[in-house]
C-alpha positions as protocol buffer text, in pm:
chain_id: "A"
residue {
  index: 1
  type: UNK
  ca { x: 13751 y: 11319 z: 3989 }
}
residue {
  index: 2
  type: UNK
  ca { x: 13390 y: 11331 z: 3797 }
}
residue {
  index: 3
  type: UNK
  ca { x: 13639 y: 11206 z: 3496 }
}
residue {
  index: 4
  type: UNK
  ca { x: 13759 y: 10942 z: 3686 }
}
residue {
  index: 5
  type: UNK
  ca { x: 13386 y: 10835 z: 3774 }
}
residue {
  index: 6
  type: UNK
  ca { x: 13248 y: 10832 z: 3447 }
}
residue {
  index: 7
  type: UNK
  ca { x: 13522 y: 10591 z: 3350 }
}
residue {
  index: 8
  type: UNK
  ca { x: 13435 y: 10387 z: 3616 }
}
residue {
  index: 9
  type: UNK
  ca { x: 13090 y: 10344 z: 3505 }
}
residue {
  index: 10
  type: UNK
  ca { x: 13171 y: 10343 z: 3132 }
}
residue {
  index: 11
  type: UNK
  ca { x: 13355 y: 10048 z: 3205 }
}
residue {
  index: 12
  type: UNK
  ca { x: 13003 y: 9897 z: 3368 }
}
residue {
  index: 13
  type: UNK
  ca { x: 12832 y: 9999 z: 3068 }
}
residue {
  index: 14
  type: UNK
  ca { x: 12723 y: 9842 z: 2736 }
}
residue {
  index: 15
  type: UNK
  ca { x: 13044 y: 9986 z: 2597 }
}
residue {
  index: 16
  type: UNK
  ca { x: 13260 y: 9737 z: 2710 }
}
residue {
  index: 17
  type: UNK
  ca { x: 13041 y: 9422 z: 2757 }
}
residue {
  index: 18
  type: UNK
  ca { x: 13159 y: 9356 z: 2446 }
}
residue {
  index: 19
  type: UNK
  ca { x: 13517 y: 9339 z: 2490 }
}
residue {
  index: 20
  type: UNK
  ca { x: 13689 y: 9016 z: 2694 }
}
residue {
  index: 21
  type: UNK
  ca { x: 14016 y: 9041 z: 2905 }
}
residue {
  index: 22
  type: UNK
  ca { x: 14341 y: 8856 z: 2940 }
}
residue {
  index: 23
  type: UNK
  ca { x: 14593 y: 8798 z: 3178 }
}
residue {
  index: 24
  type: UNK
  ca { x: 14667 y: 9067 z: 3430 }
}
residue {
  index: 25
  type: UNK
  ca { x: 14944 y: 9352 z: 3544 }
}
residue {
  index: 26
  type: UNK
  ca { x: 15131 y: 9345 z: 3859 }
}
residue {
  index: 27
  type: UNK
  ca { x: 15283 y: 9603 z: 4025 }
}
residue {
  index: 28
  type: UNK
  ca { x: 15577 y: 9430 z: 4107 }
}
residue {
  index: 29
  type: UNK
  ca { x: 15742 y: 9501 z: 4421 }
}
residue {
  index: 30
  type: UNK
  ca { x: 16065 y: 9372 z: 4344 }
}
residue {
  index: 31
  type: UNK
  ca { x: 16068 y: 9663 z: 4021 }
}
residue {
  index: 32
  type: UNK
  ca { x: 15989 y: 9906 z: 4243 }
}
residue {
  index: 33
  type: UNK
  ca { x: 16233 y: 9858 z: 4507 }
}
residue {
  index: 34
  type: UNK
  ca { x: 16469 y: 9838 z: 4220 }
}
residue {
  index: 35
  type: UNK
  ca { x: 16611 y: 9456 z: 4233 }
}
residue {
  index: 36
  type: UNK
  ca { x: 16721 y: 9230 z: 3929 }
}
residue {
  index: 37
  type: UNK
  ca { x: 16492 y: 9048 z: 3724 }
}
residue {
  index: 38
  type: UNK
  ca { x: 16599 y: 8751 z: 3866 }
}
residue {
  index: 39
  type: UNK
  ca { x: 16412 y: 8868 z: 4170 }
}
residue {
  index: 40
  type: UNK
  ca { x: 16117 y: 9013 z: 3997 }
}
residue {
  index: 41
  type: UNK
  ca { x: 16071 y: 8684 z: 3801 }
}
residue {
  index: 42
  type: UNK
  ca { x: 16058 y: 8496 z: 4157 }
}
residue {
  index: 43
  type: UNK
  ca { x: 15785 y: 8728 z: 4314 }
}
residue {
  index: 44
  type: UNK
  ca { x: 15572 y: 8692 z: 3929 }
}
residue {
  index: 45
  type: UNK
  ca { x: 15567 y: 8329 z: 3986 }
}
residue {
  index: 46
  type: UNK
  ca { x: 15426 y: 8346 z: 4369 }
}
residue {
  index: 47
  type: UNK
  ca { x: 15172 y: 8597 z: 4261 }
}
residue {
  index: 48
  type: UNK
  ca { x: 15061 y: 8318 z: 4013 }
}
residue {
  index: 49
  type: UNK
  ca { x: 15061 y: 8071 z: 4155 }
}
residue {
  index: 50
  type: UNK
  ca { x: 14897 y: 8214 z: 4457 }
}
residue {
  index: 51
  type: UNK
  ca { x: 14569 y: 8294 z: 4269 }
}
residue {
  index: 52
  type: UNK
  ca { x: 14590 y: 8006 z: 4012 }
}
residue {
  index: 53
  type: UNK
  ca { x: 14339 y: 7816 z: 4190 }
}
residue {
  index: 54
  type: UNK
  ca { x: 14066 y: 8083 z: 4180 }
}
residue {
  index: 55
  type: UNK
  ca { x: 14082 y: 8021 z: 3808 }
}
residue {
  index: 56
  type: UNK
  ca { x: 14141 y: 8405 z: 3719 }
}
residue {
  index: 57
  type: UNK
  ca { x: 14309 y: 8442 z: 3362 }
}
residue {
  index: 58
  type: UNK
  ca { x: 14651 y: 8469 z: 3389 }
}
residue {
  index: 59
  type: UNK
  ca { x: 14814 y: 8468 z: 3041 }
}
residue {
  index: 60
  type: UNK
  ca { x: 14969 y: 8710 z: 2990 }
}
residue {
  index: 61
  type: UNK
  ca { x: 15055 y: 8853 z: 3350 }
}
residue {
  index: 62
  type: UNK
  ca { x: 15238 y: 9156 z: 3239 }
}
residue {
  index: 63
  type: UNK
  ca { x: 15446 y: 9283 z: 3514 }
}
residue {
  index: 64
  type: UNK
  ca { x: 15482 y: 9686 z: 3525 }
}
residue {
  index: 65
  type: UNK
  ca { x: 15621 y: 9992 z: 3738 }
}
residue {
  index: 66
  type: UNK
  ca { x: 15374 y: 10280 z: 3739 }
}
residue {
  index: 67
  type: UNK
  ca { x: 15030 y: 10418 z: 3664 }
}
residue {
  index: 68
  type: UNK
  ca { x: 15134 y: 10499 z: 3310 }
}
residue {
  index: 69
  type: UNK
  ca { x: 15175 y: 10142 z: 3181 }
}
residue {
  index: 70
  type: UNK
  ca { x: 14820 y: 10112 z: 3363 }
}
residue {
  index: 71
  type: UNK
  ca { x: 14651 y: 10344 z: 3193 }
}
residue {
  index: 72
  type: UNK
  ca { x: 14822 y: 10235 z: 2857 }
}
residue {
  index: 73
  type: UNK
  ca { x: 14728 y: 9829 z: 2890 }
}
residue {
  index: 74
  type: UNK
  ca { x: 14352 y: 9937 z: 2966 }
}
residue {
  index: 75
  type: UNK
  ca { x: 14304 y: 10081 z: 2626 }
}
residue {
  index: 76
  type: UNK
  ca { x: 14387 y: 9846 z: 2440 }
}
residue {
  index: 77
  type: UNK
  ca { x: 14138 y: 9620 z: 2222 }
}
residue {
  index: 78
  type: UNK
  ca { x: 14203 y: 9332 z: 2468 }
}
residue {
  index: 79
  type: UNK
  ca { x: 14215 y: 9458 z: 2811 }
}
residue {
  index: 80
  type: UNK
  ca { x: 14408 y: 9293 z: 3109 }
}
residue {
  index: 81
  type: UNK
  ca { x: 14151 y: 9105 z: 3381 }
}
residue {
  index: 82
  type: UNK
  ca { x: 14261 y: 9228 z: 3711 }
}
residue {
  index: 83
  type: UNK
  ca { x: 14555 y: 9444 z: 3803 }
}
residue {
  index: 84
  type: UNK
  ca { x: 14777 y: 9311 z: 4156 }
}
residue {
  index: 85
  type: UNK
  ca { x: 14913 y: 9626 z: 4283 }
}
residue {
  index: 86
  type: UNK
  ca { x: 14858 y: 9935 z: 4532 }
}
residue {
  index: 87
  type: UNK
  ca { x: 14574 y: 10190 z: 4511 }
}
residue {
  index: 88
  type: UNK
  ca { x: 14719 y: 10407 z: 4266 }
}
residue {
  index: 89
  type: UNK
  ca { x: 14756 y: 10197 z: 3983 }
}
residue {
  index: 90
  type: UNK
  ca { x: 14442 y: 10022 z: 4095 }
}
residue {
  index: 91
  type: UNK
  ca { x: 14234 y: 10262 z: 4131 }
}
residue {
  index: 92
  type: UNK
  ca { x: 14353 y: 10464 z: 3829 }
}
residue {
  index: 93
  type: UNK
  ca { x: 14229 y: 10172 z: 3634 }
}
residue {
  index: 94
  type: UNK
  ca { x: 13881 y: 10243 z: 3719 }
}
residue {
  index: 95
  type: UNK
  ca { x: 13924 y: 9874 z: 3804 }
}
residue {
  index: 96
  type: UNK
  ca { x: 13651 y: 9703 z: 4099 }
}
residue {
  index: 97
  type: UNK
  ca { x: 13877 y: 9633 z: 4445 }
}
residue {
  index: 98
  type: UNK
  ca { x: 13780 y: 9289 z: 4531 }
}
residue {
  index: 99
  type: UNK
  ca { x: 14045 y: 9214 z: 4793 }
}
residue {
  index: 100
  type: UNK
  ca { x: 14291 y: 9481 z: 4938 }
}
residue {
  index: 101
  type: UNK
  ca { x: 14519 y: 9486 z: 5238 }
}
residue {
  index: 102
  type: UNK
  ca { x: 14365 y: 9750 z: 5446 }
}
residue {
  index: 103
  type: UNK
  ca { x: 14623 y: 9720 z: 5696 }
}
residue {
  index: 104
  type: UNK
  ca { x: 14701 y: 10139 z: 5664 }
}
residue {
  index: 105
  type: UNK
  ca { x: 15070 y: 10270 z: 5529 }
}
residue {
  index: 106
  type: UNK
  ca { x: 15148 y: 10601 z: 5679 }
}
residue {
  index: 107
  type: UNK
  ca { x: 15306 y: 10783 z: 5468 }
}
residue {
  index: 108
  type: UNK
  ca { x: 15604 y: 11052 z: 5613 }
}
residue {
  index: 109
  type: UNK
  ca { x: 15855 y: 11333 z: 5449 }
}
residue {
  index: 110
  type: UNK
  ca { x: 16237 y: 11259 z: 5577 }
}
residue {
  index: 111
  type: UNK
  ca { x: 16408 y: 11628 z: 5564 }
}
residue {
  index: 112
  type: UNK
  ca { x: 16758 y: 11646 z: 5582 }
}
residue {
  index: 113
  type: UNK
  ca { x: 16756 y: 12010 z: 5685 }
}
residue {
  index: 114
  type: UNK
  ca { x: 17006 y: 12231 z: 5837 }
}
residue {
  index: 115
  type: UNK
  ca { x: 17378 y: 12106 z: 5953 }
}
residue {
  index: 116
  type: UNK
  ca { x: 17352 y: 12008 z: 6358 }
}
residue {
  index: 117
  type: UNK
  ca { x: 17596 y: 11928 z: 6601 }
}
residue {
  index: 118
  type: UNK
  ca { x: 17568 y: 11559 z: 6604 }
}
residue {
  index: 119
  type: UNK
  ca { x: 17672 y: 11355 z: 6349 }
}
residue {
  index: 120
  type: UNK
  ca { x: 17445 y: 11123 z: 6214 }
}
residue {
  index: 121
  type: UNK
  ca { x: 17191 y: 11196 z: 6417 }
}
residue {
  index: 122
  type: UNK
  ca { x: 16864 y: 11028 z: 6477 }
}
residue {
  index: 123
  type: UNK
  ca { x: 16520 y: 11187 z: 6278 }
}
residue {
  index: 124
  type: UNK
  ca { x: 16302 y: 11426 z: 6491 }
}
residue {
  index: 125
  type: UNK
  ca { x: 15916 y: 11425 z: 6453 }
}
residue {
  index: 126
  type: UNK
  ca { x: 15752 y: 11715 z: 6364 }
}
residue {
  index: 127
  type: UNK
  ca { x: 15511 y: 11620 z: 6727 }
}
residue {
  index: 128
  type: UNK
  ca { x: 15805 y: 11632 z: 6913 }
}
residue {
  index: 129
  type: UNK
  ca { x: 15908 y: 12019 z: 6839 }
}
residue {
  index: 130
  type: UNK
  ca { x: 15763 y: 12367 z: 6973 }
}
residue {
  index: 131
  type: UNK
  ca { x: 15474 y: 12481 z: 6758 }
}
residue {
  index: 132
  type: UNK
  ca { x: 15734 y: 12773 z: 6635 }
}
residue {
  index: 133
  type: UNK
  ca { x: 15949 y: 12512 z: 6535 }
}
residue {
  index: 134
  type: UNK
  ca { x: 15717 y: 12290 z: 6341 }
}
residue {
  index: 135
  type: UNK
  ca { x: 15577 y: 12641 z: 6152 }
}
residue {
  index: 136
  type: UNK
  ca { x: 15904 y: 12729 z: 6062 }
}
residue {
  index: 137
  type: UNK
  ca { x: 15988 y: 12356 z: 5913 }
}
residue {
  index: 138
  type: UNK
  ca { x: 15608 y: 12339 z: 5716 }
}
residue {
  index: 139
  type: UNK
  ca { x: 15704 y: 12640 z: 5563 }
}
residue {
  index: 140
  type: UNK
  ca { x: 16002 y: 12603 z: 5465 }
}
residue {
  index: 141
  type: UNK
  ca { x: 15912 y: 12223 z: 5335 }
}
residue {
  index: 142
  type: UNK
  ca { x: 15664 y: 12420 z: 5128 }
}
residue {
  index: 143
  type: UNK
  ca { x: 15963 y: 12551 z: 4906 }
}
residue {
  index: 144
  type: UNK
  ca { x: 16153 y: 12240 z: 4933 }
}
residue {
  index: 145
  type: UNK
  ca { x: 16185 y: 11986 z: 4656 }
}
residue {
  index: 146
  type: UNK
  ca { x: 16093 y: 11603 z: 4774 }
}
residue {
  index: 147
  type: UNK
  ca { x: 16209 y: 11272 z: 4586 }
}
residue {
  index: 148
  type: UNK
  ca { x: 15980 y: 11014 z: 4563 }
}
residue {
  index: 149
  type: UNK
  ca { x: 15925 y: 10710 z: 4420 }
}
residue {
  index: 150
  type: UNK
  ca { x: 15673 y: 10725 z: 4096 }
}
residue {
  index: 151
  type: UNK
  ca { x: 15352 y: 10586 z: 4127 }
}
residue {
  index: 152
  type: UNK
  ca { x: 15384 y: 10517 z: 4512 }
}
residue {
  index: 153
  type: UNK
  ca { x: 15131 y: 10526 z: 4746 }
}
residue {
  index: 154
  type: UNK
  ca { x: 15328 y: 10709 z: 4967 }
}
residue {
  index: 155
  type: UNK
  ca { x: 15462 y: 10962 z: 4694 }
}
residue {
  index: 156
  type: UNK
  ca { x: 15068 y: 10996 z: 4615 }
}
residue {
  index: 157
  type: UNK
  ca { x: 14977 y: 11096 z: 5003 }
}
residue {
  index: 158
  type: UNK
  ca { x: 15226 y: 11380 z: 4999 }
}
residue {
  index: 159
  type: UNK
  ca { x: 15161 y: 11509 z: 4638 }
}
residue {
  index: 160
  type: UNK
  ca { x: 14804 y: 11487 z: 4761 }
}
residue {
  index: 161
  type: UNK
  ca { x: 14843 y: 11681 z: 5084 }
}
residue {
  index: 162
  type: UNK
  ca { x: 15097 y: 11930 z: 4938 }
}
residue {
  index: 163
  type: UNK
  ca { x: 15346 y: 11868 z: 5205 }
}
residue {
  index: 164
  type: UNK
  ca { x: 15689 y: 11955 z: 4962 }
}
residue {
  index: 165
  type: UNK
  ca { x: 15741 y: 12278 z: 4685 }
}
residue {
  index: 166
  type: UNK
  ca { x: 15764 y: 11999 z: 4437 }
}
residue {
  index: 167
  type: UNK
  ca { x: 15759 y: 11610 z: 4409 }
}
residue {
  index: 168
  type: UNK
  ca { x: 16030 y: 11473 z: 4189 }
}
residue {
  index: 169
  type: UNK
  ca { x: 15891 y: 11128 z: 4103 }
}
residue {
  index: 170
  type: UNK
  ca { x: 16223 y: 10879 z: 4001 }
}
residue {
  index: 171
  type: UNK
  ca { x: 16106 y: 10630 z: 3781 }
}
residue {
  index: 172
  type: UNK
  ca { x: 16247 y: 10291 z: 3919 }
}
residue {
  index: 173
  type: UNK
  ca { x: 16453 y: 10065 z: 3748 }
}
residue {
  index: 174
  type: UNK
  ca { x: 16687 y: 9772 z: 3816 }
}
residue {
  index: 175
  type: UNK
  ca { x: 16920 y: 9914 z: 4118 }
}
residue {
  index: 176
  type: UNK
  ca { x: 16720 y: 10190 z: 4163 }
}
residue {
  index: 177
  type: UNK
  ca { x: 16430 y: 10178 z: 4392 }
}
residue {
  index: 178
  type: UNK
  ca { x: 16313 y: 10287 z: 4704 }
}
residue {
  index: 179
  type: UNK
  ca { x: 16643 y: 10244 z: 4923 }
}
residue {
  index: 180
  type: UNK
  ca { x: 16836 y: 10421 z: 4666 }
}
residue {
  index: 181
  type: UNK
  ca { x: 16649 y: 10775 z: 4746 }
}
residue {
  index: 182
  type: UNK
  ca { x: 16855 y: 10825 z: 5061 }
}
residue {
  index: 183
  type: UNK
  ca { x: 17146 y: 10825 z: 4881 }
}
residue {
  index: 184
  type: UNK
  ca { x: 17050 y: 11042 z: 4628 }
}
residue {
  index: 185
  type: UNK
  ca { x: 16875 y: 11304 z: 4836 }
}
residue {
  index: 186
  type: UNK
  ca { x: 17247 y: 11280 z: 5010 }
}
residue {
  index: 187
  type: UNK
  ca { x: 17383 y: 11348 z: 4662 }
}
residue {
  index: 188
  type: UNK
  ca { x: 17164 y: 11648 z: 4636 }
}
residue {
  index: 189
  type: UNK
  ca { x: 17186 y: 11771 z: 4965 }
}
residue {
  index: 190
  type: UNK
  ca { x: 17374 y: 12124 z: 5079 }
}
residue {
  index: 191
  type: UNK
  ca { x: 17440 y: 12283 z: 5367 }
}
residue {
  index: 192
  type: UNK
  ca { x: 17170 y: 12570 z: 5250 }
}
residue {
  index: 193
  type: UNK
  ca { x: 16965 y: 12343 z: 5061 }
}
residue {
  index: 194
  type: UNK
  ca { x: 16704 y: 12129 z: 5268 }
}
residue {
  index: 195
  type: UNK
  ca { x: 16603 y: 11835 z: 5085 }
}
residue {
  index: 196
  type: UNK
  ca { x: 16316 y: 11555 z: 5146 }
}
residue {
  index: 197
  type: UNK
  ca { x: 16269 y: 11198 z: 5048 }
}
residue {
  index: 198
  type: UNK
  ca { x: 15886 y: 11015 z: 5071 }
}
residue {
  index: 199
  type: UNK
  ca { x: 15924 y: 10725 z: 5232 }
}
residue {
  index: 200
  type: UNK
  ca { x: 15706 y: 10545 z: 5506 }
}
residue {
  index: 201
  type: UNK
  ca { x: 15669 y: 10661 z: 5838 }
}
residue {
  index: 202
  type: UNK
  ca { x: 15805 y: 10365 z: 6007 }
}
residue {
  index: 203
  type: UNK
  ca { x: 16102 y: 10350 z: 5812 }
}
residue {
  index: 204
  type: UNK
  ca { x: 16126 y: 10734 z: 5821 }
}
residue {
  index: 205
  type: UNK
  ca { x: 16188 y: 10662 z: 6198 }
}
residue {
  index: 206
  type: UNK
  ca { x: 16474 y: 10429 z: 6167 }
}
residue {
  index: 207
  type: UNK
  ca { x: 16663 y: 10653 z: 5875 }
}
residue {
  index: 208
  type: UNK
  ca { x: 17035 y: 10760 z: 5937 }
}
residue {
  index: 209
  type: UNK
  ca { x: 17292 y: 10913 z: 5724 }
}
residue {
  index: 210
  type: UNK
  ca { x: 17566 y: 10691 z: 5860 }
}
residue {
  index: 211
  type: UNK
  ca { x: 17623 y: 10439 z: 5556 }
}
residue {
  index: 212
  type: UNK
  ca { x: 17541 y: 10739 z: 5345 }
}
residue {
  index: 213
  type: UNK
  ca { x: 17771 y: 10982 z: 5122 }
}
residue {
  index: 214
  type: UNK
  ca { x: 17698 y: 11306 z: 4946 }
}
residue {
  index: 215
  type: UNK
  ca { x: 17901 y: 11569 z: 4766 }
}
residue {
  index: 216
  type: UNK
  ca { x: 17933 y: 11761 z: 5091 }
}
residue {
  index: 217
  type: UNK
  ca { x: 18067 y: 11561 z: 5353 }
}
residue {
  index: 218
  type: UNK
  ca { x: 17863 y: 11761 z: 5664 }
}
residue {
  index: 219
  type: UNK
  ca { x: 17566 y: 11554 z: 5539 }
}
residue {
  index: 220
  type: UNK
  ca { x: 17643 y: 11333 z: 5813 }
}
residue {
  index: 221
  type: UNK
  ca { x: 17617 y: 11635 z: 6031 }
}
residue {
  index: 222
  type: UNK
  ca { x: 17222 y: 11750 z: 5860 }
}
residue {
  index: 223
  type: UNK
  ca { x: 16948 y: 11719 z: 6088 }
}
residue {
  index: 224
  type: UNK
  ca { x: 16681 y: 11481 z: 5999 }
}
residue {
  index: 225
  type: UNK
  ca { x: 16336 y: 11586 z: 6026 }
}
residue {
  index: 226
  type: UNK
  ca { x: 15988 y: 11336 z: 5998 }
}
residue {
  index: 227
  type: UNK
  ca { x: 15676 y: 11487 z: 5873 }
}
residue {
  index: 228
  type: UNK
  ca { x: 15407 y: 11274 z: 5880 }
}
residue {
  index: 229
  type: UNK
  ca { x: 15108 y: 11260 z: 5587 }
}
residue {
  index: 230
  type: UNK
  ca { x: 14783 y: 11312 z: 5799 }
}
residue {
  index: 231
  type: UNK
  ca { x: 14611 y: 11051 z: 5573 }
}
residue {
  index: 232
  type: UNK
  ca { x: 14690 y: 10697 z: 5540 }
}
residue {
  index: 233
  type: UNK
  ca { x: 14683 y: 10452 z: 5226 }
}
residue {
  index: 234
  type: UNK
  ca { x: 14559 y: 10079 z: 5183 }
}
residue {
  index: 235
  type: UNK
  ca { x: 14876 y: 9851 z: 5070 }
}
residue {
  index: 236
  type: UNK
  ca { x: 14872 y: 9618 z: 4754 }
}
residue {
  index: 237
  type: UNK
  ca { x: 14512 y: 9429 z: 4660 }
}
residue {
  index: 238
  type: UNK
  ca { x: 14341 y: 9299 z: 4346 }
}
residue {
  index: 239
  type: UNK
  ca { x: 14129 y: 9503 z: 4098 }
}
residue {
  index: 240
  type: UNK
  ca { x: 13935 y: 9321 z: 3846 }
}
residue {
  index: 241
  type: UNK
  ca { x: 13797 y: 9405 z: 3511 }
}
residue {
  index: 242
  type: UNK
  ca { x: 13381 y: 9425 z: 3493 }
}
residue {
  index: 243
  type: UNK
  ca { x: 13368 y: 9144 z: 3261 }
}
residue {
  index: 244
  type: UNK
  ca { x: 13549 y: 8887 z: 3514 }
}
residue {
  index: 245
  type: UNK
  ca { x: 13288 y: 8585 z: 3581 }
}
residue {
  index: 246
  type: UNK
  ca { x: 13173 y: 8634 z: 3981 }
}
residue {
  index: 247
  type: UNK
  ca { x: 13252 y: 8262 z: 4055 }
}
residue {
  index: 248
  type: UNK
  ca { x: 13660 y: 8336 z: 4035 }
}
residue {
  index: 249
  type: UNK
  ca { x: 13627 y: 8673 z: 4194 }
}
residue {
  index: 250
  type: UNK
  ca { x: 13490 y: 8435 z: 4464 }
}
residue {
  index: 251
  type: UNK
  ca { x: 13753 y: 8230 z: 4503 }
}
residue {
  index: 252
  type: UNK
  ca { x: 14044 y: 8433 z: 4507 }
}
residue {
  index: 253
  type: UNK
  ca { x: 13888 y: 8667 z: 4760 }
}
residue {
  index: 254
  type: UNK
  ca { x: 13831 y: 8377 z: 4951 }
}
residue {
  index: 255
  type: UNK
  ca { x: 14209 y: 8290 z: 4937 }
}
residue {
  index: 256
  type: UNK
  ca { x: 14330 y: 8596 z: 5002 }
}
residue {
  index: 257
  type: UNK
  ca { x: 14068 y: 8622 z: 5337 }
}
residue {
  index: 258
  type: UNK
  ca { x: 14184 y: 8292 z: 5444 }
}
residue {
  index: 259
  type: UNK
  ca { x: 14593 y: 8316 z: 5383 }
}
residue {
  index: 260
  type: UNK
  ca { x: 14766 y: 8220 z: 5679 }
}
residue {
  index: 261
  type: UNK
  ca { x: 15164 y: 8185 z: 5727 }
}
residue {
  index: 262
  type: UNK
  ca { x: 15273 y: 8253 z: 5358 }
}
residue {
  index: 263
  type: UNK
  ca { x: 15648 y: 8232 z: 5296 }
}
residue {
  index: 264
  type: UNK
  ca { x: 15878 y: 8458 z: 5288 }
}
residue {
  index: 265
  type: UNK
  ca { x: 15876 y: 8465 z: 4925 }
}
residue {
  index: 266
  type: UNK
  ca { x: 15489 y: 8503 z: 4880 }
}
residue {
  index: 267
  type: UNK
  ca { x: 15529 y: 8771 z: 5151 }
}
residue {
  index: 268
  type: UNK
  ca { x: 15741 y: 8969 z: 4938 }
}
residue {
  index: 269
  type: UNK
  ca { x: 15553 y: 8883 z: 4597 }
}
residue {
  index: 270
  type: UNK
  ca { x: 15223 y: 9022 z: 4805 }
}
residue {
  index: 271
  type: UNK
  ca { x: 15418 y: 9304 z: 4912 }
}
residue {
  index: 272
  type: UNK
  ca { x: 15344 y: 9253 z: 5283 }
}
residue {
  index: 273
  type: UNK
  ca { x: 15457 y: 9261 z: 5631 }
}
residue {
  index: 274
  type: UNK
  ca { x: 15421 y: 9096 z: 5925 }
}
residue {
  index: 275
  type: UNK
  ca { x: 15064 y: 9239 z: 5955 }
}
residue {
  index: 276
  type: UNK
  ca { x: 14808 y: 9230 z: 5705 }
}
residue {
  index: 277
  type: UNK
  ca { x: 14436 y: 9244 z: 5653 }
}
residue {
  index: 278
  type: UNK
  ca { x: 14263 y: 9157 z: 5317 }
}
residue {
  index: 279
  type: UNK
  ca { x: 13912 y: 9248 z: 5270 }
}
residue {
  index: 280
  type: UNK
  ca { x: 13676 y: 9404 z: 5013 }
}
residue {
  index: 281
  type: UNK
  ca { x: 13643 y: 9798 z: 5044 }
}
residue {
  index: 282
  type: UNK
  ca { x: 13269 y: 9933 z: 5030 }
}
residue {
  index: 283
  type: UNK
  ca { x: 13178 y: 10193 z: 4762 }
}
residue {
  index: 284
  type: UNK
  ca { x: 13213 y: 10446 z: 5068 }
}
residue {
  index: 285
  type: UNK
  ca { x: 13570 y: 10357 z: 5135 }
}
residue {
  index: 286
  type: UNK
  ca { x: 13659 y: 10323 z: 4760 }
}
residue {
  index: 287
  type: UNK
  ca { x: 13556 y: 10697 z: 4679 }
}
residue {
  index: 288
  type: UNK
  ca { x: 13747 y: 10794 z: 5063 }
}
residue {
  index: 289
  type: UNK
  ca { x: 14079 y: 10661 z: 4925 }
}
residue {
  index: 290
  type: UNK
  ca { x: 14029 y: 10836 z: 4574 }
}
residue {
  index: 291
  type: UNK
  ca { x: 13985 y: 11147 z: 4753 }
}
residue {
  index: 292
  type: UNK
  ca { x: 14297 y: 11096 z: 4991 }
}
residue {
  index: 293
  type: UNK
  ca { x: 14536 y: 11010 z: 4722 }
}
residue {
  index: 294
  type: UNK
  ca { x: 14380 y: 11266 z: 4471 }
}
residue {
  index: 295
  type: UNK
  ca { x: 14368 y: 11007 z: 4236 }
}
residue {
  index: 296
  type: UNK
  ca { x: 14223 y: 11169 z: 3897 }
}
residue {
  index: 297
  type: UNK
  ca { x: 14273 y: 11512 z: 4005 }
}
C-alpha cells in the first residue's frame, strides 16, 4: 500500500513533469467478456467518440485485458493519458479518478457444492441458511479453489476478503470470458469436489446448471450456494495521467455527469447498466476503495 502511494505522488512530482502522454488504454469490456474483435472494435469506437469532444488525446487508444498490460504501458518513455476501465487497472496505475460510476457492484462466490435432490436447482444465499450451516459452507469455501476472471473487480473483492482456498484468475481471450466460467467450473466440478466461480451478486442469483455440462453428469443435481463479498466496488471510470491539461479533464467529466439515454452500444462500450452514476471520488473514497480491493498489497 505505502508502495502504491509513493507512486502516486512520484507521478505528481518533478520526476515526471517532464514526460508528455499519448493516447489512452481501455479496459475493454467486450475482451473481457470474451467476444470477437469485431465486437471489441465496435465498443473502441463508442468509447472515442464519446470523449472526443473533451479534446483528451486519443492516439493511440490501446485497448487491453488486465492490470499487467497497465502496469507495463505506464513505464514506458511515453506514457498513455488516461486509462477507461474499472478500479483495478485504474487505480493500479496510480492514475487521478476524474469520473467513475459509483453505482456499487457486489461482488458474490457461486459454489456448486454437494449433489442435492433437485436437479438444477436454484442458488441458496448464505442469509438464508442456519448459522451451522453457513459455518460449515465458510469453512469449507476456505479450502475450495474459485475461478475468476483476471483483473476483475469482482475477482479483486474476493481475493481481497479471502472468501476461497485459492483464486484461479483465467486470463480472457476471444470466446472466453466471463459467461464461459460456469461451464468450466462444471468441467471441474465432482461430486466430492466443491467448486466456486466469482461472479456478481445479481447474476449469482439468476445462475443454473441447466444449459450446462460437466464430466460428471450429477452436476445438474450440485447444489448452488451464493456467498456474498461484504464490500462493494465502483464500476468502469476514467483515470488520467498528472500531466493532462485541467481544461479537458473538464469537459469530459462534464460529459460523463451529464450523459443521458446512451445507446445500447455506448452502454456496452461504458460497460454499464440500466443504472449508473458518474462522479469524481474524494481522496477519502479513493484510499477506501484501495483498501477494499487490496490493491498494491
Amino acid at each position: 500500500m505505502k508502495k502504491l502511494f509513493m507512486f502516486v505522488v512520484l507521478l505528481g512530482g518533478f520526476g515526471v513533469r517532464a514526460q508528455t502522454c499519448e493516447g489512452g488504454l481501455y479496459l475493454n469490456p467486450q475482451v473481457i467478456r470474451g467476444e470477437g474483435s469485431a465486437q471489441a472494435d465496435v465498443s473502441s469506437r463508442e468509447l472515442i467518440e464519446f470523449v472526443r469532444p473533451s479534446g483528451l488525446p486519443l492516439l493511440p487508444v490501446v485497448n487491453i485485458k488486465d492490470v499487467q498490460d497497465v502496469l507495463g504501458a505506464i513505464k514506458r518513455p511515453v506514457p498513455p493519458c488516461w486509462v477507461y476501465g474499472n478500479p483495478v487497472a485504474g487505480l493500479s496505475s496510480g492514475y487521478r479518478p476524474v469520473s467513475v460510476n459509483v453505482d456499487p457492484i457486489q461482488s458474490a462466490v457461486l459454489i456448486l457444492s454437494d449433489v442435492g435432490k433437485v436437479k438444477d436447482a436454484k442458488p441458496v444465499e448464505l442469509q438464508a441458511l442456519s448459522p451451522a450451516e453457513q459455518t460449515r459452507i465458510l469453512t469449507k469455501l476456505k479450502t475450495t479453489a474459485c475461478l475468476g476472471i483476471k483483473s476483475g473487480a469482482t475477482t479483486a473483492l474476493v481475493k481481497a476478503e479471502k472468501l476461497c482456498g485459492e483464486v484461479v484468475e483465467v486470463a480472457p481471450q476471444q470466446g472466453l470470458g466471463q459467461n464461459f466460467l460456469p461451464t468450466k467450473a462444471a468441467f471441474q466440478w465432482q461430486a466430492n469436489k466443491w467448486v466456486g466461480l466469482v461472479t456478481r451478486l445479481s447474476s449469482a442469483r439468476s445462475a443454473t446448471m441447466q444449459n450446462q455440462f460437466g464430466t460428471d453428469e450429477r452436476v445438474h443435481f450440485a447444489q448452488l450456494l451464493i456467498v456474498p463479498t461484504s464490500g462493494s466496488s465502483w464500476g468502469y471510470g476514467l483515470y488520467v495521467h498528472p500531466g493532462v491539461a485541467s481544461e479537458p479533464i473538464r469537459k469530459v467529466s462534464g460529459l460523463f455527469a451529464s450523459m443521458k439515454n446512451p445507446n445500447a452500444a455506448l452502454l456496452r462500450a461504458l460497460d454499464l447498466g440500466g443504472k449508473y452514476e458518474f462522479s469524481l471520488p474524494s481522496e477519502v473514497d479513493t484510499k477506501a476503495m484501495i483498501k477494499t480491493l487490496a490493491i498494491g498489497s
